[in-house]
N, C-alpha and C positions, 0 to 999 in steps of 0.2 A: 335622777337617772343619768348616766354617760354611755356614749353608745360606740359600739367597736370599730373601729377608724373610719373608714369612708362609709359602710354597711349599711347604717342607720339601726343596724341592733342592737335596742335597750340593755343595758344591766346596772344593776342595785350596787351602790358602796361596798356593799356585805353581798356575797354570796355562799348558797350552801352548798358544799362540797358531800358528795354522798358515797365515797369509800364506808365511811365508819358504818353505814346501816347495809352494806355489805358483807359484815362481817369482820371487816382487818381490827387485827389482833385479839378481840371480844365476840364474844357471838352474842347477837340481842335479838330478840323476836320478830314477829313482824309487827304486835302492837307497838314495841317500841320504835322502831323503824318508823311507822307510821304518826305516831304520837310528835316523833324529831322533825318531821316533814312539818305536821298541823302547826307545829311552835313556832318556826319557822312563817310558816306563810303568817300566824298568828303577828309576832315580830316585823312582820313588813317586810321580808325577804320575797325577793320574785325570780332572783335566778340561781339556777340547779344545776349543778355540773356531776355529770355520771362516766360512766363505761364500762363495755364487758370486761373487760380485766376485773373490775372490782367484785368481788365474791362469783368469780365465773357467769355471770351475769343477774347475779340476787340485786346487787343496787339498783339496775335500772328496773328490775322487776318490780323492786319494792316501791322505787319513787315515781314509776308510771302510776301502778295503783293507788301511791299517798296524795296525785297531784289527779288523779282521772276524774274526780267532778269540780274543777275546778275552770274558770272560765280558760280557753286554750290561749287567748289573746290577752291574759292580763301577767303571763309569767315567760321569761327565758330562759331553753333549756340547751341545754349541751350536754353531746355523749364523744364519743372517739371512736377511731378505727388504725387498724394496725397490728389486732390479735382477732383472731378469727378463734370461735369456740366450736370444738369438733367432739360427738360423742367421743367418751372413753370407758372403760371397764369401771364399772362400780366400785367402791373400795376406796380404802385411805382417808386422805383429806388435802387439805389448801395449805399447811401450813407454810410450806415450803414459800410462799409466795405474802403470807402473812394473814391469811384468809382462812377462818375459819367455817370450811363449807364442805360438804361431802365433793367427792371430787367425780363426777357424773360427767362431767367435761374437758378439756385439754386444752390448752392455749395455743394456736400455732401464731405465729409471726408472717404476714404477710401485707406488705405496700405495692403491692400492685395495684391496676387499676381495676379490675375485677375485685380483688379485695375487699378495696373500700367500697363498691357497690355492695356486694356482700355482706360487709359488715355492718353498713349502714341499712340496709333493711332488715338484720333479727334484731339492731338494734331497735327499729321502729317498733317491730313487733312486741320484743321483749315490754318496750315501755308502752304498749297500747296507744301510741297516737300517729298522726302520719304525717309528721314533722318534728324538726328540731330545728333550731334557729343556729345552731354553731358547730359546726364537727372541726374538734383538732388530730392532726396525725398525730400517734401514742408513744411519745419514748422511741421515734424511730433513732437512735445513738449509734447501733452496727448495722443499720441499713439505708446509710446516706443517700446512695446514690438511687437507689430505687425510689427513696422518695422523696427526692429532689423533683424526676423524669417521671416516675408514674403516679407515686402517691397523691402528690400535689397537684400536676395535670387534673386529675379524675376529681379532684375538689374543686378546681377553678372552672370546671363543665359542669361540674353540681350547681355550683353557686349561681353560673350562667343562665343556667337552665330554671332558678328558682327554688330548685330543691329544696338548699338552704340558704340563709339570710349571711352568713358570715363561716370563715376559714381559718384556720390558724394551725399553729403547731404547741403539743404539750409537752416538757421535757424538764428533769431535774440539773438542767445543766446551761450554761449562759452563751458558750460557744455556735454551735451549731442553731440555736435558735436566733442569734443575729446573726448569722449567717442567710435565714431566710428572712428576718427582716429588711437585709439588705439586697435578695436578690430574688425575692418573690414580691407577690404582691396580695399577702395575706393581710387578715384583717386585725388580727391576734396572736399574740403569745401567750400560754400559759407557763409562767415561770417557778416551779415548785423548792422552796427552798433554797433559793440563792438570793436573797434580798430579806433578810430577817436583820434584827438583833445581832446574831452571832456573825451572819455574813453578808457583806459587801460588793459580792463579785459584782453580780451586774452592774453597779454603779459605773463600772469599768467602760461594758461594752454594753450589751445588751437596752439599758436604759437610755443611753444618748443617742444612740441608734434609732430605735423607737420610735424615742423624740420627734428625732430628723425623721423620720419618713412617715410619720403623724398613724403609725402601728400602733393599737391598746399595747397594753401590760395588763392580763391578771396574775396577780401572786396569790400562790398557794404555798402550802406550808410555813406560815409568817411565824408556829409557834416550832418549825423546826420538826415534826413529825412529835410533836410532846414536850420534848424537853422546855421548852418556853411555858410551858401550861404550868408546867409542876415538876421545876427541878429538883430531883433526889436522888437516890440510886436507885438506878434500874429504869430512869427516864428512858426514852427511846428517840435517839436522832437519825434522820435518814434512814428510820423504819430498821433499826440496830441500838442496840445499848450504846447511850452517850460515853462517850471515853472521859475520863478524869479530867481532863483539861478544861474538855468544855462543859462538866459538868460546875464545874468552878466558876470558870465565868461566868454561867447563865444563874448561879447562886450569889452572885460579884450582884448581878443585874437587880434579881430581885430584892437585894438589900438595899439599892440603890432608893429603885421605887419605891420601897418602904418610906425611906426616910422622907423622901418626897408626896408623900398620902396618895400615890396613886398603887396601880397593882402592873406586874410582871407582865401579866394578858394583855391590860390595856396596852401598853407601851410595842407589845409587839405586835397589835394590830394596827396602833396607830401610824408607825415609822413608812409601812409601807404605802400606806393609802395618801403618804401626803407627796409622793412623786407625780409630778406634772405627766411623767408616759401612762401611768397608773390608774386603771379603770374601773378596776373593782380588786377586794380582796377577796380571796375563796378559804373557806374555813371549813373544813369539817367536823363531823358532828354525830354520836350517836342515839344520842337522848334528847329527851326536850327540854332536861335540866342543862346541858354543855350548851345546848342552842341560845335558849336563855340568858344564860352567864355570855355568851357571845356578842349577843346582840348587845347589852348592858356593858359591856366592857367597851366593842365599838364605838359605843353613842359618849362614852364618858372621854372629856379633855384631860390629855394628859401635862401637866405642868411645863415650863419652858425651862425652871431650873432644874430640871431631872435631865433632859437633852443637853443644857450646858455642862452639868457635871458629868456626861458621856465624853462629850467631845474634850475637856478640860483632862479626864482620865486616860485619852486615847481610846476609849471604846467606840465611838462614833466618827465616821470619814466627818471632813469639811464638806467634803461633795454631796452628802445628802441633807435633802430637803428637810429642815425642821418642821414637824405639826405639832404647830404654835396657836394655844388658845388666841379667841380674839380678843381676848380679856388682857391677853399682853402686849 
């Protein structure tokens, strides 16, 4: 286990990400929800990253109830704040947002300090426990300043206060979240999709930064919102249809793998987990067959000559960390 920078809050290599049993893109039961959950704990995963954005608040629903007899002290959870859920008129649905759930709810955006208290208590409730070990601010992107000054404030009085164990921000972007590595004094980043296979950004800024001020890294979306999992047409990057380019590269990739006897999966779980800022990877998941195949692909070494023929091709910076079996 590594623990989130100064905090002392545990988390697993492998974390499980619970958008997918919220419903994005697929709709799956709540046996199956639950079933993703038990595989998981099954697999030796102990930490859960949720939020009400995720099927209007079905993921945390579902993985409060998939984790409610489960000892409280032997797993880490994480939800977010930053969307508050407000009734709304029956009708429609989530697609819009990628979520497949009747639409009972409405998303508002709010990082005030009020907010986040706010949100973090239906989040409590939603997930039946009366704690979480990590709240990140959610994709604040066009509400810089407010949670800069109040978001953040109202986290670092949580923390104070014991509330929660650890603070961070979550965000699909590299800029703004070193931005607060460097000028707060958070525990964590959640980096979604900027450190895969296909992209390098953070190696830039975001990772060295980190580094320097001894802040976690979790990465999420190592497989790219899909396309990493299983390039074809009609993958899905950035929660959108992969465009032709890169649906070529990420087919470039997996022929690579091929030829080197490992698989697409592994290689893009492994790249990210072997950065020195890097404390856990976050993976989602909707079934307990992907969870599965998740954990089996994390645990497997990926060869050293598949990495050099990245870097030898151009597809891999110098600057990132090879994960190099010991065996080499």
């Amino acid at each position: 286990m590594n623990t989130l920078g100064a905090s002392g809050v545990p988390v697993g290599a492998l974390s499980f990400g619970a958008a997918g049993i919220g419903n994005l893109y697929t709709e799956v039961t709540d046996e199956q929800a639950r079933a993703a959950v038990d595989a998981a704990w099954t697999c030796g995963i102990r930490t859960f990253d949720t939020a009400p954005h995720y099927g209007i608040g079905l993921s945390e629903r579902r993985l409060g109830a998939a984790l409610r007899d489960r000892p409280r002290s032997e797993y880490t959870l994480s939800t977010k704040v930053g969307r508050l859920l407000e009734p709304a008129d029956a009708g429609g649905d989530d697609l819009a947002h990628g979520f497949a759930v009747p639409a009972t709810h409405r998303r508002v955006w709010d990082f005030s300090a009020d907010g986040v208290r706010r949100s973090l208590d239906a989040s409590l409730e939603r997930l039946g426990v009366d704690r979480v070990d990590v709240v990140y601010l959610h994709d604040p992107d066009d509400y810089a300043e407010q949670a800069f000054h109040e978001a953040y404030p109202a986290l670092e009085k949580l923390r104070s206060q014991g509330v929660v164990g650890a603070i961070g921000v979550g965000m699909n972007q590299t800029a703004m979240l070193t931005r607060f590595v460097q000028e707060t004094d958070v525990d964590v980043v959640l980096c979604a999709g900027r450190y895969t296979l296909l992209e390098h950004g953070a190696l830039t800024d975001l990772l060295p930064a980190a580094r320097r001020r001894g802040t976690s890294v979790v990465v999420g979306g190592a497989f790219n919102s899909g396309l990493l999992a299983d390039p074809r047409p009609g993958s899905t990057y950035d929660y959108a249809p992969a465009p032709a380019e890169l649906l070529d590269r990420a087919l470039r990739l997996k022929e690579i793998a091929g030829r080197h006897g490992t698989t697409l999966r592994a290689a893009a779980l492994a790249l990210p987990a072997a950065h020195p800022a890097v404390a856990s990877v976050l993976v989602g998941a909707r079934s307990a067959a992907e969870v599965r195949d998740c954990a089996a692909q994390f645990a497997t070494p990926v060869p050293v000559s598949f990495w050099r023929e990245l870097r030898a091709e151009g597809l891999l910076p110098d600057s990132a960390p090879l994960p190099v079996p010991e065996s080499s």
